[in-house]
C-alpha beads as a LAMMPS data file, in Angstrom:
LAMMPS data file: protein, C-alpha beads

115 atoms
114 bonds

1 atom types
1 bond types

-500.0 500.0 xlo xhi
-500.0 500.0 ylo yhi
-500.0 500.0 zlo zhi

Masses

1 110.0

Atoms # bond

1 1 1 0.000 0.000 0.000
2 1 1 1.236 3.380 -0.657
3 1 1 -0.150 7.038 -0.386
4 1 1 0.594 9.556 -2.859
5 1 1 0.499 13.505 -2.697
6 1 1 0.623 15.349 -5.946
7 1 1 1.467 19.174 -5.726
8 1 1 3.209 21.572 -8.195
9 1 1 -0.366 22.816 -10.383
10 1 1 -1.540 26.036 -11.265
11 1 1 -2.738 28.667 -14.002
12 1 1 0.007 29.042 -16.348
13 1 1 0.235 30.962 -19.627
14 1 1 0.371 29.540 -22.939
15 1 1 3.853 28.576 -23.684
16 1 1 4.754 28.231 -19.964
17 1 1 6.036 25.399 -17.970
18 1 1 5.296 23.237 -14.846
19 1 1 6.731 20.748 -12.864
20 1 1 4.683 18.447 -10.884
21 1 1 5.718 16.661 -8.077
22 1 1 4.342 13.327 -6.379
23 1 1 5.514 12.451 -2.929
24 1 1 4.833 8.412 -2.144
25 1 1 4.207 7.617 1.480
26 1 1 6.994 4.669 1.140
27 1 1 9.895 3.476 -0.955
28 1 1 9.499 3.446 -4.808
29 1 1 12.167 1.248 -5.550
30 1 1 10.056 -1.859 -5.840
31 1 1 7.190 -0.011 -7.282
32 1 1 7.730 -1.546 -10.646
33 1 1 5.039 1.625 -13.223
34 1 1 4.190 4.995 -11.839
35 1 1 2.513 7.114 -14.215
36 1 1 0.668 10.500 -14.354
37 1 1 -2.813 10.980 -15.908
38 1 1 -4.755 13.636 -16.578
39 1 1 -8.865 14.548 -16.786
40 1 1 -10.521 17.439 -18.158
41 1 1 -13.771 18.628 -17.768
42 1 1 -16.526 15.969 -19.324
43 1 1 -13.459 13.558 -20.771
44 1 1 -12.338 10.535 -19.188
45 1 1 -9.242 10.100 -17.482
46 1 1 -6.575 9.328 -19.917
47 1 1 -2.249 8.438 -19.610
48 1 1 -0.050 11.400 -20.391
49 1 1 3.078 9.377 -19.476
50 1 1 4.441 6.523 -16.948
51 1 1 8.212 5.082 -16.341
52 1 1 8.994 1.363 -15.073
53 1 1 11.795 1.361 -12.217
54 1 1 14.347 0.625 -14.809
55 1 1 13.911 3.842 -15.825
56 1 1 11.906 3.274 -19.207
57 1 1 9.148 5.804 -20.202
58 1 1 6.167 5.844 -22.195
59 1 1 4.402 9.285 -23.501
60 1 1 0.904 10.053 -24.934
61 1 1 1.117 11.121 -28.634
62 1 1 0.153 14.720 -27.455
63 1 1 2.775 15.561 -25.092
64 1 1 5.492 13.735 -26.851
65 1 1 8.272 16.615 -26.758
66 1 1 6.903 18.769 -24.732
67 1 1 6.551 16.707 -21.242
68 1 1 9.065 14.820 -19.542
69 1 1 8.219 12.062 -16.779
70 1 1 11.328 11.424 -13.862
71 1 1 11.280 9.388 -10.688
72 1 1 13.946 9.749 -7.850
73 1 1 13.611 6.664 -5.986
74 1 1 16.260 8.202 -2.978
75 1 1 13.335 10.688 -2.311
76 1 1 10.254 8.432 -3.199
77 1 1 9.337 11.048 -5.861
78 1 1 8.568 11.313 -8.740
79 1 1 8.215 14.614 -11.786
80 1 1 6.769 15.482 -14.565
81 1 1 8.135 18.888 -16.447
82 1 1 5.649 19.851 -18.733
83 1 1 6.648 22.771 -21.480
84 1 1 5.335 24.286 -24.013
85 1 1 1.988 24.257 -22.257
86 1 1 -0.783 24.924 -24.237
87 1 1 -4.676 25.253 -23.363
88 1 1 -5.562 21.447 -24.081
89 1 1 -3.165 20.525 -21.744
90 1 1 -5.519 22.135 -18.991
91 1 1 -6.857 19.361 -16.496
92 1 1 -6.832 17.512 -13.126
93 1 1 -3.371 15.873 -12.776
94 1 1 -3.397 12.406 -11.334
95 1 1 -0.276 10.563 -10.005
96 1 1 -0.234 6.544 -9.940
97 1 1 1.450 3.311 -8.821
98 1 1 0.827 0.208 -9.902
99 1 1 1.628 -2.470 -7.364
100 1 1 0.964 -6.226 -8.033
101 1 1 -2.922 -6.193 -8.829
102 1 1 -3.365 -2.916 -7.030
103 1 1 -3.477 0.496 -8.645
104 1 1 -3.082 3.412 -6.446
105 1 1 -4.597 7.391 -6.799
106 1 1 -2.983 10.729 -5.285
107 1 1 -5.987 13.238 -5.144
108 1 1 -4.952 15.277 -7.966
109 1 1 -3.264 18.473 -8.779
110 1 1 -5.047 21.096 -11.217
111 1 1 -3.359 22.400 -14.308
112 1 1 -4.734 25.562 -15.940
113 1 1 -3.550 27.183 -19.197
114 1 1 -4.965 30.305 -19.574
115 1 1 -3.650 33.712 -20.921

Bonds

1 1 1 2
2 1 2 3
3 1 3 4
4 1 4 5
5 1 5 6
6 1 6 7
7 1 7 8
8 1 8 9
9 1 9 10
10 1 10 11
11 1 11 12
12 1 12 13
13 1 13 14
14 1 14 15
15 1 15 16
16 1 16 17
17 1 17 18
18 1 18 19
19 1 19 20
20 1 20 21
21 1 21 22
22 1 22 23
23 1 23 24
24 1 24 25
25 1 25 26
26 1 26 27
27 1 27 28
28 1 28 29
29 1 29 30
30 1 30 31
31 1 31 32
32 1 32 33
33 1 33 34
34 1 34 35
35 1 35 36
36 1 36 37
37 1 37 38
38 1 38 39
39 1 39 40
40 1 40 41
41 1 41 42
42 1 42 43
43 1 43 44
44 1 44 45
45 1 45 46
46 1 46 47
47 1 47 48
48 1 48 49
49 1 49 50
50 1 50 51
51 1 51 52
52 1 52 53
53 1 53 54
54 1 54 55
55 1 55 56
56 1 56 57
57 1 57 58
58 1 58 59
59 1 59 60
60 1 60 61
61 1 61 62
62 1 62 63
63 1 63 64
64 1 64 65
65 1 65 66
66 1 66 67
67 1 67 68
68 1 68 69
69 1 69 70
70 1 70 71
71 1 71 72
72 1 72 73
73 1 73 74
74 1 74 75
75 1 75 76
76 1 76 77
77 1 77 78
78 1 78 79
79 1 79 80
80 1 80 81
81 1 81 82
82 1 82 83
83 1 83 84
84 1 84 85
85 1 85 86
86 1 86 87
87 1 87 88
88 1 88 89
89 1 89 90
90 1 90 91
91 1 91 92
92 1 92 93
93 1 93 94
94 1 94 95
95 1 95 96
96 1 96 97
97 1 97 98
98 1 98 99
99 1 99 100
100 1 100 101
101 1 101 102
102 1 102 103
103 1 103 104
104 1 104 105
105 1 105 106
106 1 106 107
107 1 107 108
108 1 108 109
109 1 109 110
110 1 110 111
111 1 111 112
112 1 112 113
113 1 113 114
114 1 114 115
């Protein structure tokens, strides 16, 4: 079992850039896929990237570029700097860890891109 805390949203400009943060209540090492997700407003929730503990990463088509997913296991955290923001990108942030048949939810962090 693990808890996670996302933090690091906010209203951003067009253009701008984030980093999002997710703090696990326990050692990552063993937590084989952590991933981020996002949901907007009347979609469903959907991947925008995750990374194995060997360090291999997977990005939606849409951020491909632009976002880049990190995990430091010394400080059970893990990142995701997002650039070249743009106004689609705007949406509830969701951090997750998969562990054996269990998948696991931080409460969210919302991302605005506004000018």
């Amino acid at each position: 079992q693990v808890q996670l805390v996302e933090s690091g949203g906010g209203l951003v400009q067009p253009g701008g850039s984030l980093r999002l943060s997710c703090v696990a209540s326990r050692s990552i090492i063993s937590i084989y896929a952590m991933g981020w997700y996002r949901q907007a407003p009347g979609k469903q929730r959907e991947l925008v990237a995750d990374i194995t503990s060997g360090g291999g990463t997977n990005y939606a088509d849409s951020v491909k570029g632009r976002f880049t997913i990190s995990r430091d296991n010394a400080k059970n955290t893990m990142y995701l700097q997002m650039n070249s923001l743009k106004p689609e990108d705007t949406a509830v942030y969701y951090c997750n860890a998969a562990i054996g048949a269990f998948r696991y939810w931080g409460q969210g962090t919302q991302v605005t891109v506004s000018s």
